[in-house]
VMD Tcl script that builds the backbone (N, CA, C; Angstrom):
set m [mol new atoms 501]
animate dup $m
set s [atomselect $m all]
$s set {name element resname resid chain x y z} {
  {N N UNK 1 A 10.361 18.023 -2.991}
  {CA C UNK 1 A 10.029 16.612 -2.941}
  {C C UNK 1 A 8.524 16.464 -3.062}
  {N N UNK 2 A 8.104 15.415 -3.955}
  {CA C UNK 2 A 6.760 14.976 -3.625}
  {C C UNK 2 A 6.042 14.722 -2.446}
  {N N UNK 3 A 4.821 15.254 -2.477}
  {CA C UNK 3 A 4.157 14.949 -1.264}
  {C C UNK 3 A 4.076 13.202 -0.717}
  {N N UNK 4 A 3.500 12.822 -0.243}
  {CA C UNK 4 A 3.056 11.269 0.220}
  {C C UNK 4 A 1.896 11.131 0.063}
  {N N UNK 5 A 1.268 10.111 -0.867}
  {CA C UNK 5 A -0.227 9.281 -1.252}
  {C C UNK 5 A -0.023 8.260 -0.782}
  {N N UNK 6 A 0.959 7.625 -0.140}
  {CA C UNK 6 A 0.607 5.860 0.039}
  {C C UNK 6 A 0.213 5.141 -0.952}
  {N N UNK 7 A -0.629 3.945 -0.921}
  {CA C UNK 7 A -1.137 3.359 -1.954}
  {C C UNK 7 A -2.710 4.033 -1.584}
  {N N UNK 8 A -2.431 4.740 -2.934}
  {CA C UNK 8 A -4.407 5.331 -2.963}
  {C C UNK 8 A -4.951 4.452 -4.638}
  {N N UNK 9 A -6.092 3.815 -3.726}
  {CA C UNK 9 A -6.988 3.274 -4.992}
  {C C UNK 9 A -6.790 4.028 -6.495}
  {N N UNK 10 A -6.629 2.765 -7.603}
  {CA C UNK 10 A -6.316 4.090 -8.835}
  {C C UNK 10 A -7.191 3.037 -9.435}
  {N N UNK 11 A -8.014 4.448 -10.080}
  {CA C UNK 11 A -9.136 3.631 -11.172}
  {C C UNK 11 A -10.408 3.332 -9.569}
  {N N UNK 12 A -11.343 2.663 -10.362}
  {CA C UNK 12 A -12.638 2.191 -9.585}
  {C C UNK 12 A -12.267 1.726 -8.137}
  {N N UNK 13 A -13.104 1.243 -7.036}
  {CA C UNK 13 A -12.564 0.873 -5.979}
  {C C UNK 13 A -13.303 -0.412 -6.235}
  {N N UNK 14 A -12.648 -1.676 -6.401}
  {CA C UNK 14 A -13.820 -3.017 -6.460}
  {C C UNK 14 A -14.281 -3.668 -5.675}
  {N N UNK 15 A -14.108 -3.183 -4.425}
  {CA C UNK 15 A -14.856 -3.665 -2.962}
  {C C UNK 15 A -14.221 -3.274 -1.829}
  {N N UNK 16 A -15.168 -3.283 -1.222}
  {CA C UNK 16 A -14.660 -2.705 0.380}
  {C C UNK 16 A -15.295 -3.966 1.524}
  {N N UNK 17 A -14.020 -3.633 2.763}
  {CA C UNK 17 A -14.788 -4.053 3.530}
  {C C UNK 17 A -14.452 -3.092 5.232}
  {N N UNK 18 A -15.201 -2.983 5.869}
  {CA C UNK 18 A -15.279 -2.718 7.193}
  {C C UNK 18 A -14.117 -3.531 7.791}
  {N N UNK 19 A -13.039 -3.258 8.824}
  {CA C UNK 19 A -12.078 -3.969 9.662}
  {C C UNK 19 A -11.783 -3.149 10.815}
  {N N UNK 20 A -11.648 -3.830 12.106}
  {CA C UNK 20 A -11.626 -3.524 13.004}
  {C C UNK 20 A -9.991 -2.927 13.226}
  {N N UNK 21 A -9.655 -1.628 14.466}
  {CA C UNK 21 A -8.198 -1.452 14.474}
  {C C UNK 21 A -8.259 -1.011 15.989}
  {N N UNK 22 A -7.504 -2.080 16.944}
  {CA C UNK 22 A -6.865 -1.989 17.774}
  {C C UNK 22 A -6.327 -0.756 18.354}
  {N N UNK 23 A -6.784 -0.192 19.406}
  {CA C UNK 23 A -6.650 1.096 19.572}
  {C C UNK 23 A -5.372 0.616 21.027}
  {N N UNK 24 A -5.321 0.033 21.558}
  {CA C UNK 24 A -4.283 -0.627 22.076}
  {C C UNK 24 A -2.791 -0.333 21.787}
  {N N UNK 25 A -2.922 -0.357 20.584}
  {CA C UNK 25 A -1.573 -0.820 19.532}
  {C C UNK 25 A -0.622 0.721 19.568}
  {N N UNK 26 A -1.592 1.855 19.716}
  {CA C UNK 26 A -1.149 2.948 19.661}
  {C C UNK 26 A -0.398 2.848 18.620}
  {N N UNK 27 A -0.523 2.849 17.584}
  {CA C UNK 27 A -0.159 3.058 15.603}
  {C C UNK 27 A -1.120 3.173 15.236}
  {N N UNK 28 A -1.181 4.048 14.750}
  {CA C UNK 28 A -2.492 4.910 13.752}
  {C C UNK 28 A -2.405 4.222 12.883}
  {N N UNK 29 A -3.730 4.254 11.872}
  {CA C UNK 29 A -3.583 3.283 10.506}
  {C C UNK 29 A -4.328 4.895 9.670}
  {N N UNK 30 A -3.263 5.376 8.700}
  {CA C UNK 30 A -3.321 6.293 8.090}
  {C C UNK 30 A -4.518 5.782 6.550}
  {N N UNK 31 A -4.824 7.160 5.898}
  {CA C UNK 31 A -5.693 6.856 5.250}
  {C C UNK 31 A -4.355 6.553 3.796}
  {N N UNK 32 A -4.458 5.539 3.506}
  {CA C UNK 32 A -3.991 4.917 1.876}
  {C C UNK 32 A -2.989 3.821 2.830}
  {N N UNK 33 A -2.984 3.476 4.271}
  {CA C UNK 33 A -1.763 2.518 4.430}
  {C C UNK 33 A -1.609 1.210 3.626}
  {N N UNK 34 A -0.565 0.813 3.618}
  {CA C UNK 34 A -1.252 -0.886 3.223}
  {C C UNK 34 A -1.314 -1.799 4.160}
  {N N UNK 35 A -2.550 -2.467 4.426}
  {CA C UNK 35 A -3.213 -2.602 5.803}
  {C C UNK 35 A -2.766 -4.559 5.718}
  {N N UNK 36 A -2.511 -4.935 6.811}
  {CA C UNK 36 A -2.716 -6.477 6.903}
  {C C UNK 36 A -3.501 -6.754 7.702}
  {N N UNK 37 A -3.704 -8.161 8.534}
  {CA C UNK 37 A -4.298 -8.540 10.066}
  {C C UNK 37 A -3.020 -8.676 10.487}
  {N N UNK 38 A -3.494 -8.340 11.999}
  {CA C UNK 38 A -2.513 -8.354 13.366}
  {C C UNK 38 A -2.290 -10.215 13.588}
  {N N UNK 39 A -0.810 -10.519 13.386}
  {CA C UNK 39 A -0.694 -11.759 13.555}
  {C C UNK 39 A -0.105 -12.144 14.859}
  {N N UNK 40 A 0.195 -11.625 15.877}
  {CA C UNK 40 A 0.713 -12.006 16.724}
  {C C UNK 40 A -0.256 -11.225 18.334}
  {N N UNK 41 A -0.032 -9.863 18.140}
  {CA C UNK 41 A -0.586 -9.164 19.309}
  {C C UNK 41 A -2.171 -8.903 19.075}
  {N N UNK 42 A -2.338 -8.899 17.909}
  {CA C UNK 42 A -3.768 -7.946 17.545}
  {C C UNK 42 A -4.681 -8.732 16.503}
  {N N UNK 43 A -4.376 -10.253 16.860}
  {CA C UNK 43 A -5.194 -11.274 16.448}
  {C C UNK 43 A -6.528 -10.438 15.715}
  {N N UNK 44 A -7.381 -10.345 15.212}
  {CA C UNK 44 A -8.720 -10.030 14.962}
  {C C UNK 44 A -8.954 -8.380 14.402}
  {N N UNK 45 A -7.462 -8.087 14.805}
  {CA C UNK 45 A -7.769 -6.618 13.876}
  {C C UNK 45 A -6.847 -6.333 12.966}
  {N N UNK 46 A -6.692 -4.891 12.564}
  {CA C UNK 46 A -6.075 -4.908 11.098}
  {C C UNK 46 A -4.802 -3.765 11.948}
  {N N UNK 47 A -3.818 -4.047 11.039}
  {CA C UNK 47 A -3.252 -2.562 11.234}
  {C C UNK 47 A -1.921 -2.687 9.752}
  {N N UNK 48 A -1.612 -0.825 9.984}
  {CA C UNK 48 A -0.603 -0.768 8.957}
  {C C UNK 48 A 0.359 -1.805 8.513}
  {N N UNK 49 A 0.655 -2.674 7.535}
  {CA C UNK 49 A 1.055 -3.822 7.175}
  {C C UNK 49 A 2.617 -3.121 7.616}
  {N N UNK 50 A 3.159 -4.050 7.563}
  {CA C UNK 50 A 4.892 -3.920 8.009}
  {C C UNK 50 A 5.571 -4.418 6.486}
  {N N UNK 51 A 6.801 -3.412 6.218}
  {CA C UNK 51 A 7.379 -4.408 5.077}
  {C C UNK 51 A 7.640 -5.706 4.728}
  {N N UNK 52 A 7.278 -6.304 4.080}
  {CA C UNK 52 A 7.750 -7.654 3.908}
  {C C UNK 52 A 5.915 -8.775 4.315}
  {N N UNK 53 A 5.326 -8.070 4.786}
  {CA C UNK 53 A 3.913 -8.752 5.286}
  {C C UNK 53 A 3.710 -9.964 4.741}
  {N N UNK 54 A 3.256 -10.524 5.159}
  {CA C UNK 54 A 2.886 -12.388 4.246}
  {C C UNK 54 A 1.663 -12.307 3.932}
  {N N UNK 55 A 1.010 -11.266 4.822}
  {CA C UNK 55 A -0.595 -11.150 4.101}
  {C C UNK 55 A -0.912 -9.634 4.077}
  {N N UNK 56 A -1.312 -9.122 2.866}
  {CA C UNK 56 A -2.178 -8.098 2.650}
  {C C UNK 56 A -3.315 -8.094 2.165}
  {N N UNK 57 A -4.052 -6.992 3.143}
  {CA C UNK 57 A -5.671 -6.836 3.238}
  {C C UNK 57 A -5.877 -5.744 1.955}
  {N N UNK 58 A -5.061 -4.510 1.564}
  {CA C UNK 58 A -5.699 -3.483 0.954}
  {C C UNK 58 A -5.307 -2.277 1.360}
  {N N UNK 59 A -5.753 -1.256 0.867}
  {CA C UNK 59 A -5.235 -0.238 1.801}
  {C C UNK 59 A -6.690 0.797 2.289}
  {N N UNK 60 A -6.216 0.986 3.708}
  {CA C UNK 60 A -7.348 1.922 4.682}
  {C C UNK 60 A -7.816 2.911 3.599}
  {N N UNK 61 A -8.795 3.590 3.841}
  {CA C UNK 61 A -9.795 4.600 2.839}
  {C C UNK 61 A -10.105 5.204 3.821}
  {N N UNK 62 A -9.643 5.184 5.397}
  {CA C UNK 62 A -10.103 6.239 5.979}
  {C C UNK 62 A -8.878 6.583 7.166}
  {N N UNK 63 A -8.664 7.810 8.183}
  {CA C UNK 63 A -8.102 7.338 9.221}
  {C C UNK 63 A -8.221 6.980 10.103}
  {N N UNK 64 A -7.497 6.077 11.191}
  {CA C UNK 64 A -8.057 6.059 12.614}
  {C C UNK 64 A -6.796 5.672 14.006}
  {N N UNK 65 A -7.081 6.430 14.682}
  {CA C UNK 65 A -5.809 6.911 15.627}
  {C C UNK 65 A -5.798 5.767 16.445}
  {N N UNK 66 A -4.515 6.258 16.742}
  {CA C UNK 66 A -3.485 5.122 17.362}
  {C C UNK 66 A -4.267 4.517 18.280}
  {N N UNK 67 A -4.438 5.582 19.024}
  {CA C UNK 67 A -5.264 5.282 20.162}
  {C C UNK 67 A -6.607 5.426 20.662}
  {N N UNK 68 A -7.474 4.775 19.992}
  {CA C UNK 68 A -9.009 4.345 20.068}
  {C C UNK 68 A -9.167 3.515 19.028}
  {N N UNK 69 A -9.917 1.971 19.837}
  {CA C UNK 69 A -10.758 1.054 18.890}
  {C C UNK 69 A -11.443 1.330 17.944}
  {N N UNK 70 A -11.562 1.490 16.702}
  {CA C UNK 70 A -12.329 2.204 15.802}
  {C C UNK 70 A -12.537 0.847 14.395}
  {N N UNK 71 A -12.988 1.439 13.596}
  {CA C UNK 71 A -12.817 0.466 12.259}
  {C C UNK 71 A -12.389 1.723 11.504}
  {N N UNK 72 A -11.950 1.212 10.203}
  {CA C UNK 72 A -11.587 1.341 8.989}
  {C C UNK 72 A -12.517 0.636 7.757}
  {N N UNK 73 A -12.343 1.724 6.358}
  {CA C UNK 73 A -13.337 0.941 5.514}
  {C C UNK 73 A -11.676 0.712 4.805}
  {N N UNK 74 A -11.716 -0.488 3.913}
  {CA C UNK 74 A -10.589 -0.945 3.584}
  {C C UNK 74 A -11.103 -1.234 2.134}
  {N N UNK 75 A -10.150 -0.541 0.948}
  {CA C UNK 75 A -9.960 -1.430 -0.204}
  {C C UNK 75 A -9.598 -2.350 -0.193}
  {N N UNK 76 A -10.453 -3.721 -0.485}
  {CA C UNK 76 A -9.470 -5.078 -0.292}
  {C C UNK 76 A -9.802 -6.103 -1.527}
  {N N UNK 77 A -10.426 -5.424 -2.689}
  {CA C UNK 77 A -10.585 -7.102 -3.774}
  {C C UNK 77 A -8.835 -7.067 -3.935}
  {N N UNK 78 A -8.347 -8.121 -4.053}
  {CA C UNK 78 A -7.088 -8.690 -5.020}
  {C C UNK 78 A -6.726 -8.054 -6.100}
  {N N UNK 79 A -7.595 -7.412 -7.005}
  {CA C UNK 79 A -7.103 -6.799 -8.518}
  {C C UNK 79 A -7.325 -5.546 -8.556}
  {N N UNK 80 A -7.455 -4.835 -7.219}
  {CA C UNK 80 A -7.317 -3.424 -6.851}
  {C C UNK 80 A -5.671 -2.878 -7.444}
  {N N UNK 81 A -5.821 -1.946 -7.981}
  {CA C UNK 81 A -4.730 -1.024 -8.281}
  {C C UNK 81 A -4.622 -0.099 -7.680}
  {N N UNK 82 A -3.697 0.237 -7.330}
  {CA C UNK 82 A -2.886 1.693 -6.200}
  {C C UNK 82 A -2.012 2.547 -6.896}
  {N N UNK 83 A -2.341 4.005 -6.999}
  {CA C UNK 83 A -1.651 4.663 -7.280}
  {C C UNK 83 A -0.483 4.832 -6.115}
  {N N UNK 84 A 0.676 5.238 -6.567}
  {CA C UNK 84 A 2.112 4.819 -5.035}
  {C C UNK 84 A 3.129 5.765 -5.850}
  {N N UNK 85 A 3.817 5.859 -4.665}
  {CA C UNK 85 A 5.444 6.793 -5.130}
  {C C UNK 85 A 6.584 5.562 -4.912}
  {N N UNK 86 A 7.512 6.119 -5.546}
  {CA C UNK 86 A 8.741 5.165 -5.072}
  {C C UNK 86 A 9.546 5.611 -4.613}
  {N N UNK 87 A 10.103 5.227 -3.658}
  {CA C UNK 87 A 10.939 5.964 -2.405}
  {C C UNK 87 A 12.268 6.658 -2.495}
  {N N UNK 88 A 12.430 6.446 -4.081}
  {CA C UNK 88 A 13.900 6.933 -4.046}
  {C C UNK 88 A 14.328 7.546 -5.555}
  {N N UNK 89 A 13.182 7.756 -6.495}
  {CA C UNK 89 A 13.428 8.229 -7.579}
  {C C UNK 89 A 14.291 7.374 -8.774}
  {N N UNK 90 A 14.347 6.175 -7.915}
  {CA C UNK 90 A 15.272 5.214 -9.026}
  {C C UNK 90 A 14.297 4.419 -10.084}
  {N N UNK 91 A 13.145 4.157 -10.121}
  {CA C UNK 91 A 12.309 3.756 -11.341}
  {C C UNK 91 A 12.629 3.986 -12.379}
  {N N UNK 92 A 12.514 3.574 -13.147}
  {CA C UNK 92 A 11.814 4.003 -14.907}
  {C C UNK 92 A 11.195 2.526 -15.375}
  {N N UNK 93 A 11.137 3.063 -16.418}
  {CA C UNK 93 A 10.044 2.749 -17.631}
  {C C UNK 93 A 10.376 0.911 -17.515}
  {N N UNK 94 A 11.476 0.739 -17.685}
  {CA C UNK 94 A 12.151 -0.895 -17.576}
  {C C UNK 94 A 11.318 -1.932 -16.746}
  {N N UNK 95 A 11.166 -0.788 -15.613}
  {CA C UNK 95 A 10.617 -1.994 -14.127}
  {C C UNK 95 A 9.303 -2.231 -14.234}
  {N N UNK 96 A 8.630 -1.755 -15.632}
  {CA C UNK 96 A 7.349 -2.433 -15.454}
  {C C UNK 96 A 7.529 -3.954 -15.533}
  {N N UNK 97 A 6.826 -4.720 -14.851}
  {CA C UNK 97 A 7.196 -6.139 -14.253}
  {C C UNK 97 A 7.069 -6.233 -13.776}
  {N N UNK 98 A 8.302 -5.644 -12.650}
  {CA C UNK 98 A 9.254 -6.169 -11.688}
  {C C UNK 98 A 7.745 -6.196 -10.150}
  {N N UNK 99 A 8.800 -6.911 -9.221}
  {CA C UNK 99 A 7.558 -6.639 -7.710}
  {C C UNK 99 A 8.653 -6.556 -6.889}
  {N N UNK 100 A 8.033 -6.152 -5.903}
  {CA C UNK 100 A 8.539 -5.745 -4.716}
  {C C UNK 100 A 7.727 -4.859 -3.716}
  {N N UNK 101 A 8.436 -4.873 -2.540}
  {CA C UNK 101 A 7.629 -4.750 -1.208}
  {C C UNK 101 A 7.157 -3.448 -0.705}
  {N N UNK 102 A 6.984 -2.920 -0.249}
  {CA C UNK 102 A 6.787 -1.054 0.077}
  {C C UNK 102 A 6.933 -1.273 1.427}
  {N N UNK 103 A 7.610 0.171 1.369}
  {CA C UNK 103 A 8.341 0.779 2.631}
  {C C UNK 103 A 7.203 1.575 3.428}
  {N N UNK 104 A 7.196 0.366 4.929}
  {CA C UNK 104 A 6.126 1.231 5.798}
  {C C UNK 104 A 6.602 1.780 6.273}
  {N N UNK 105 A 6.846 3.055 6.200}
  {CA C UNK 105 A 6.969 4.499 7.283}
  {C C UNK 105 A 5.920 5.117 7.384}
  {N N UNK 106 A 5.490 5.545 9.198}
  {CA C UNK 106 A 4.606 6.004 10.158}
  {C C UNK 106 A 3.722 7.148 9.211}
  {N N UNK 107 A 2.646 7.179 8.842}
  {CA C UNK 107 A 2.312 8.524 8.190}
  {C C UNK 107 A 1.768 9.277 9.216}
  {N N UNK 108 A 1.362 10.979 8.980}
  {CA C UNK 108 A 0.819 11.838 9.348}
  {C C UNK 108 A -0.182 11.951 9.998}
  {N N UNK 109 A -0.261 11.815 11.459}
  {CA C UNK 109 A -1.251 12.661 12.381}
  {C C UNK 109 A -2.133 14.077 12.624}
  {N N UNK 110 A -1.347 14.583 11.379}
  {CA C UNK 110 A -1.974 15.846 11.127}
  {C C UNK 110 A -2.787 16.161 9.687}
  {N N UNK 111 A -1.891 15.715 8.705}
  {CA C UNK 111 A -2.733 15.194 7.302}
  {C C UNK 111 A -3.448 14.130 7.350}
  {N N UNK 112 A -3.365 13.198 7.956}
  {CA C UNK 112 A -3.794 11.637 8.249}
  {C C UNK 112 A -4.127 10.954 7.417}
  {N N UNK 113 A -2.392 11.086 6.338}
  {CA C UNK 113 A -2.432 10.647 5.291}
  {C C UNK 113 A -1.185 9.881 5.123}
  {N N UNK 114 A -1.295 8.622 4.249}
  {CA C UNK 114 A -0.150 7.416 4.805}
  {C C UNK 114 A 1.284 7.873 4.320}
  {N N UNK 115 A 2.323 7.788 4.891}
  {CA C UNK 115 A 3.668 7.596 4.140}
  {C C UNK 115 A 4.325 6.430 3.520}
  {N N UNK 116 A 3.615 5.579 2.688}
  {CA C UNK 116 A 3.896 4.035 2.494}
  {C C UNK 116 A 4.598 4.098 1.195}
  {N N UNK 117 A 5.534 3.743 0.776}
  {CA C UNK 117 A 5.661 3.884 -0.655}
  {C C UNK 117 A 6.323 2.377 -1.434}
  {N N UNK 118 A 6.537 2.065 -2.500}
  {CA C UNK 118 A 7.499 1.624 -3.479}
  {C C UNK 118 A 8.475 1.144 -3.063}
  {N N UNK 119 A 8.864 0.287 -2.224}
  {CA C UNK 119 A 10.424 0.415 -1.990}
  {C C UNK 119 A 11.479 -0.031 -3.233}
  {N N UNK 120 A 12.037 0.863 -3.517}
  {CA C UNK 120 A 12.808 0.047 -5.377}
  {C C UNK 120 A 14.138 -0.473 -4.980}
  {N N UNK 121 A 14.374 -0.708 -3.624}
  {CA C UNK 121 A 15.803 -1.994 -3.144}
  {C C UNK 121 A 14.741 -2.528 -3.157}
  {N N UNK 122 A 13.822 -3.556 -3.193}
  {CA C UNK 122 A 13.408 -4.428 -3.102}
  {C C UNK 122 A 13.078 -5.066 -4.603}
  {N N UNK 123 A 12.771 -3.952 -5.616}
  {CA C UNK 123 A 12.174 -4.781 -6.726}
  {C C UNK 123 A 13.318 -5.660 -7.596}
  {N N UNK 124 A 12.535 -6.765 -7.861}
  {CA C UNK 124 A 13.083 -7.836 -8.908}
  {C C UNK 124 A 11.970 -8.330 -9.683}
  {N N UNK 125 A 12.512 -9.645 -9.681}
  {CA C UNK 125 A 11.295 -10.726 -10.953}
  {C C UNK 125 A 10.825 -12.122 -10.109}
  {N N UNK 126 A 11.573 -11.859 -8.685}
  {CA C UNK 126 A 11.207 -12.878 -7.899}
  {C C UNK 126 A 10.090 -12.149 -6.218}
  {N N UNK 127 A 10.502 -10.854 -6.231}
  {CA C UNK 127 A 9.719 -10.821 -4.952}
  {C C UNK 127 A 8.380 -10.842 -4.711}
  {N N UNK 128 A 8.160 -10.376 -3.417}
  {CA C UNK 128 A 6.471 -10.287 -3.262}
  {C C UNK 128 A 5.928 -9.065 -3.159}
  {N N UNK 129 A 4.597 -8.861 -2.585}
  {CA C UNK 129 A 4.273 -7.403 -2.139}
  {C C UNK 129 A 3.404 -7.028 -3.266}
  {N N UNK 130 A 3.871 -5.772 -4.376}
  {CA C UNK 130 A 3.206 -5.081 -5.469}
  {C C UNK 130 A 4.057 -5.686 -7.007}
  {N N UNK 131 A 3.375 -5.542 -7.838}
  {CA C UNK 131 A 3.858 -5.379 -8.823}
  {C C UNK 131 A 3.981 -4.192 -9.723}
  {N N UNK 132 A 4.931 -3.625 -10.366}
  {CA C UNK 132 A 4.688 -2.824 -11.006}
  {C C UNK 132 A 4.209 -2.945 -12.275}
  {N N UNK 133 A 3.200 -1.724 -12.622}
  {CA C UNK 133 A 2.523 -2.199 -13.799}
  {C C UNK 133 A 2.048 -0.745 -15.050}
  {N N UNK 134 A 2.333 -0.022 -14.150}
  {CA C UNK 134 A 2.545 1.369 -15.219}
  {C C UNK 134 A 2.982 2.690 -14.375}
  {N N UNK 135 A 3.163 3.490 -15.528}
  {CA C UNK 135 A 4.029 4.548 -14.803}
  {C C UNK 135 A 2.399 6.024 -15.376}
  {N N UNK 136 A 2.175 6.480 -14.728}
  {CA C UNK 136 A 1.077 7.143 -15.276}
  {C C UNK 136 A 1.766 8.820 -15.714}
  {N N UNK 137 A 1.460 9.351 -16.622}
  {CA C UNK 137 A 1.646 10.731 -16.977}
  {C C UNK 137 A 1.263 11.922 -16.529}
  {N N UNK 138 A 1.262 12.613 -15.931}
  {CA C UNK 138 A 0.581 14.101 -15.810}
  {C C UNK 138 A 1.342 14.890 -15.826}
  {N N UNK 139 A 1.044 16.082 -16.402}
  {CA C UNK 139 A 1.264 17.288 -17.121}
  {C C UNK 139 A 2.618 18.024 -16.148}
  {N N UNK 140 A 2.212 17.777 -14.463}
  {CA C UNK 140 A 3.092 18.297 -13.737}
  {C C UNK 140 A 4.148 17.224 -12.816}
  {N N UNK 141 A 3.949 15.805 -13.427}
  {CA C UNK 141 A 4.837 15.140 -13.487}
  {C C UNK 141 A 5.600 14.503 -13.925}
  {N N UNK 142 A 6.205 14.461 -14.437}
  {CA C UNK 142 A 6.441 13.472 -16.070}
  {C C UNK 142 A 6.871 11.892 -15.228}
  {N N UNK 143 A 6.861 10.703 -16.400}
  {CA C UNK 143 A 7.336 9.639 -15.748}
  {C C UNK 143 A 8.860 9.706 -15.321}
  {N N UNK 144 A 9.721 10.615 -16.018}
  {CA C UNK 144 A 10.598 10.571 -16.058}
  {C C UNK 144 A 11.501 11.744 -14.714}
  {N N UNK 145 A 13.053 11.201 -14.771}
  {CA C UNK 145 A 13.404 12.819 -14.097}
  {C C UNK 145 A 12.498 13.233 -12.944}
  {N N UNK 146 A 12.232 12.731 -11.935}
  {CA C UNK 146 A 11.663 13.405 -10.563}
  {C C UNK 146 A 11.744 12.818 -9.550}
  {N N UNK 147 A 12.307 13.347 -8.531}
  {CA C UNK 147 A 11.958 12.580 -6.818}
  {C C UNK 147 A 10.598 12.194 -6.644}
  {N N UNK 148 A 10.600 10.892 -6.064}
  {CA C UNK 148 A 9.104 10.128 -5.606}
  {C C UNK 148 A 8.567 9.961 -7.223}
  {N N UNK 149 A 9.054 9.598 -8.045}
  {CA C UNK 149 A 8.273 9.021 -8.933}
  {C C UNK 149 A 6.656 8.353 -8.982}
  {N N UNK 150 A 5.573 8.656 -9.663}
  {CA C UNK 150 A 4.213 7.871 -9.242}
  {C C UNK 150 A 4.437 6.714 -10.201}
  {N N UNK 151 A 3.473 5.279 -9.400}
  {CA C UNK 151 A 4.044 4.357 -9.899}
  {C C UNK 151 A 2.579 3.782 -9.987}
  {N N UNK 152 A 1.971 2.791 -10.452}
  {CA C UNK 152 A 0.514 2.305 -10.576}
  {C C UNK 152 A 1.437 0.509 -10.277}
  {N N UNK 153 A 0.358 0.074 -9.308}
  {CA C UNK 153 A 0.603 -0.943 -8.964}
  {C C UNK 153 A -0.515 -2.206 -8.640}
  {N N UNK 154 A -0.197 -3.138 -8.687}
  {CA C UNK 154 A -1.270 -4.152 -8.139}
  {C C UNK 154 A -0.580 -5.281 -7.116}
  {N N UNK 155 A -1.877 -6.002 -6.418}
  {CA C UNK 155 A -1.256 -6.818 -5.182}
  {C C UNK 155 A -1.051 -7.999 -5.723}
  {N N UNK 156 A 0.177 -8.464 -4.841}
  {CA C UNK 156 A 0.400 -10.076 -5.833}
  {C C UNK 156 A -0.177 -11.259 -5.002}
  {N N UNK 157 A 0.706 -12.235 -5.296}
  {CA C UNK 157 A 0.371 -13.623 -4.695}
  {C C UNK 157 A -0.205 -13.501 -2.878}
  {N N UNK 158 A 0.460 -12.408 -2.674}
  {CA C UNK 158 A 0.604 -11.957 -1.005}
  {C C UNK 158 A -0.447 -11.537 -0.618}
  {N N UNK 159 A -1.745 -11.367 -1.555}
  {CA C UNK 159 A -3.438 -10.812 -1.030}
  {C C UNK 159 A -3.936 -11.856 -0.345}
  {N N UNK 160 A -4.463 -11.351 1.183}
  {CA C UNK 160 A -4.973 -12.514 1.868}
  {C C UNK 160 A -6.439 -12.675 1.153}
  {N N UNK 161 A -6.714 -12.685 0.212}
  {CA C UNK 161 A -7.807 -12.293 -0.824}
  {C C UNK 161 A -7.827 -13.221 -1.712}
  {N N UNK 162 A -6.574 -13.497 -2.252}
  {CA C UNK 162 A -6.372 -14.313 -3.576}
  {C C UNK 162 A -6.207 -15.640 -3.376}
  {N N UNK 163 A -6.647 -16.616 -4.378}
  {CA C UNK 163 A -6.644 -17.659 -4.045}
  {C C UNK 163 A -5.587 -17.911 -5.216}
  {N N UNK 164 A -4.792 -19.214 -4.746}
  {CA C UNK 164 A -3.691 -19.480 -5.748}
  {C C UNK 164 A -4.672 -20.742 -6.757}
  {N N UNK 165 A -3.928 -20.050 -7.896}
  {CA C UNK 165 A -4.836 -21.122 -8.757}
  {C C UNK 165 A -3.400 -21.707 -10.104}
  {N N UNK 166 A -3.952 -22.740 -10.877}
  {CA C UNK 166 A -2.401 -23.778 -11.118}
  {C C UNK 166 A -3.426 -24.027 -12.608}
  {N N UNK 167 A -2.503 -23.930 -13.506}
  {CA C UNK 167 A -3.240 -24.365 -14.923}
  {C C UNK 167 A -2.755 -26.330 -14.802}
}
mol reanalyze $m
mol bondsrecalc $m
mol representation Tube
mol addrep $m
């Protein structure tokens, strides 16, 4: 099986910002999570976004444990692209389009590296979350034929970043 990247910046990083993480919360915010703000308990800080999030910040660029107040530097412009796996090898070439949400599972305390991926029960032509937008090539992966497929993605309507705009 493929290892786990989370969503890691693909291509340039087009801004960062510093965010605070609740050491309280005891949930680590792994390095590539996809990060939101705390809407209920953790008002003012960030942590690993939950599936389905209504707002996403970006994803962490660094780690920081469960347990200690710390910051994070965060990829967060809107037209950031993420390299990502998809959770179940069901992709191809078709679903460029499609969007849908990624599956937060807890990443690694020892790699302290995110387990976030693609979720492909979720993708359609109506959801939120990522979009898919290419399938990238390398030599020791093909797009095709493999568990955890890599998937290149961008954030949609759901960036607490983006402003909605109407022709």
């Amino acid at each position: 099986m493929a290892s786990n990247i989370g969503f890691k910046p693909w291509g340039p990083v087009l801004s960062t910002q510093t965010y605070r993480v609740n050491g309280n919360d005891n949930a680590p915010v792994c390095k590539w999570d996809v990060v939101g703000m705390g809407i209920i308990t953790n008002i003012g800080y960030i942590t690993a976004a939950t599936a389905g999030a209504s707002t996403i910040l970006g994803c962490s660029l660094t780690f920081v444990s469960g347990a200690v107040t710390g910051t994070t530097l965060v990829a967060n412009d809107p037209d950031q692209t993420f390299e990502c796996r998809d959770d179940d090898g069901s992709s191809k070439l078709t679903d460029i389009g499609l969007t849908g949400d990624h599956l937060a599972t807890t990443g690694s305390v020892v790699t302290r590296l995110s387990a976030h991926k693609f979720d492909m029960d979720t993708a359609s032509i109506t959801a939120g979350g990522f979009h898919i937008i290419e399938y990238p090539d390398s030599p020791d992966e093909p797009a095709i034929d493999i568990i955890d497929k890599r998937l290149i993605v961008a954030s949609t309507t759901e960036h607490a970043r983006r402003v909605a705009t109407s022709l």
